[in-house]
N, C-alpha and C positions, 0 to 999 in steps of 0.2 A: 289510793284515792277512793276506791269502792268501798273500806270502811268508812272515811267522812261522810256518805254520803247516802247509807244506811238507817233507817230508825230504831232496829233492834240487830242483836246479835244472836245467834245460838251458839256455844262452842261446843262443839261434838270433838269425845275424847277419850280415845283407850285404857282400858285402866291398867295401865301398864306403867313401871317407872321413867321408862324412854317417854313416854306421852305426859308423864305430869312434869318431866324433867323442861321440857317446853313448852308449859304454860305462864310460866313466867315472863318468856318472851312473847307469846302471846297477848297477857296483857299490857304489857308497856305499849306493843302495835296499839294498841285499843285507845289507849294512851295519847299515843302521838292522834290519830285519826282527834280522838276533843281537841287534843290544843289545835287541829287543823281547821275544825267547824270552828269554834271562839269565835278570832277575826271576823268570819263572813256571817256571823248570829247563826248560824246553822244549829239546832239540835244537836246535841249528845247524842250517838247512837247507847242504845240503854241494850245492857247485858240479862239475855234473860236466862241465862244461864248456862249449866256446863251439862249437857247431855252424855253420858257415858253410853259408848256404843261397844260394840261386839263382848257384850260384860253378860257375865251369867255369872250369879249369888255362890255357884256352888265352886267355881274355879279358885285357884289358889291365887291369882294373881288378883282380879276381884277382891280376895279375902284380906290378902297382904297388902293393897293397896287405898281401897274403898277409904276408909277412914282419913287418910291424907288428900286424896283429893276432897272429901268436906272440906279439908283443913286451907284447903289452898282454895277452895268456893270461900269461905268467912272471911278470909285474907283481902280478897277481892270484894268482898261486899256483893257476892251473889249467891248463888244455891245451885245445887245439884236438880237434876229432874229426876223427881221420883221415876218414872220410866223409862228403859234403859233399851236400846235397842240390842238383841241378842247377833252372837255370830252365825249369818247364814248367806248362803249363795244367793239364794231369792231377792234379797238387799241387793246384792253387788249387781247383779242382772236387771234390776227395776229402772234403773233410768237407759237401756237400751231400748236406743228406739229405733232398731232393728226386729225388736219382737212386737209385736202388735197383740194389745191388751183393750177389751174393751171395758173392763171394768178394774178394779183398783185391789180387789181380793184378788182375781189373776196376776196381777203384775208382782204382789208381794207374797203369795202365794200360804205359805207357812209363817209367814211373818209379818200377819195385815194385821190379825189384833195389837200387839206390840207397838204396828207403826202408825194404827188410830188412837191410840193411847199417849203416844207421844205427842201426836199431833192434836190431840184434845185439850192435852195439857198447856199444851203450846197456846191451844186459842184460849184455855182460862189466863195465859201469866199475858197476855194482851190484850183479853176484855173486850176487842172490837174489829172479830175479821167477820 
């Protein structure tokens, strides 16, 4: 229900064969969610794209993989985001709100520039946050 209900999507996604092996079923979800909105005139939630997360250039799975997930972004009619979030605990740790952060370079610690960049990108592929 919460994708019908959506105006954009990000799909963040391993580059891994296990994680591309389920994007297929991801998008038919995506899928069924339009033909849900249809009926009620609701919006498409629009795809902005496939985020590859815990991906760093120099890994072999990265190397061996990177190119088929383009392949599976043009299939679906979206794109990759040039900025990738790298593997690191700082991520995993950032939405505990148990730790108390007063600013946004503390919470991501090692991994703030990557995750402003993402999030830059993000507000250029929506144009209006």
């Amino acid at each position: 229900a919460g994708l019908a209900l959506c105006d954009y999507l990000v799909i963040p996604t391993e580059v891994t064969e296990l994680s591309m092996d389920a994007l297929p079923r991801t998008f038919e979800m995506i899928q069924l969610a339009h033909e849900l909105a249809a009926p009620k005139n609701r919006p498409k939630p629009e795809v902005l794209g496939i985020l590859p997360t815990k991906a760093h250039a120099s890994h072999g799975q990265y190397q061996r993989h990177i190119n088929d997930l383009h392949e599976i972004a043009t299939a679906h009619f979206t794109t990759l985001f040039q900025q990738h979030l790298p593997i690191s605990p700082s991520l995993a740790s950032a939405t505990d709100d148990t730790i108390k952060h007063i600013f946004l370079k503390e919470r991501y610690g090692s991994v703030y520039d990557p995750v402003r960049l993402v999030a830059w990108e993000l507000h250029k592929r929506i144009g209006r946050i």
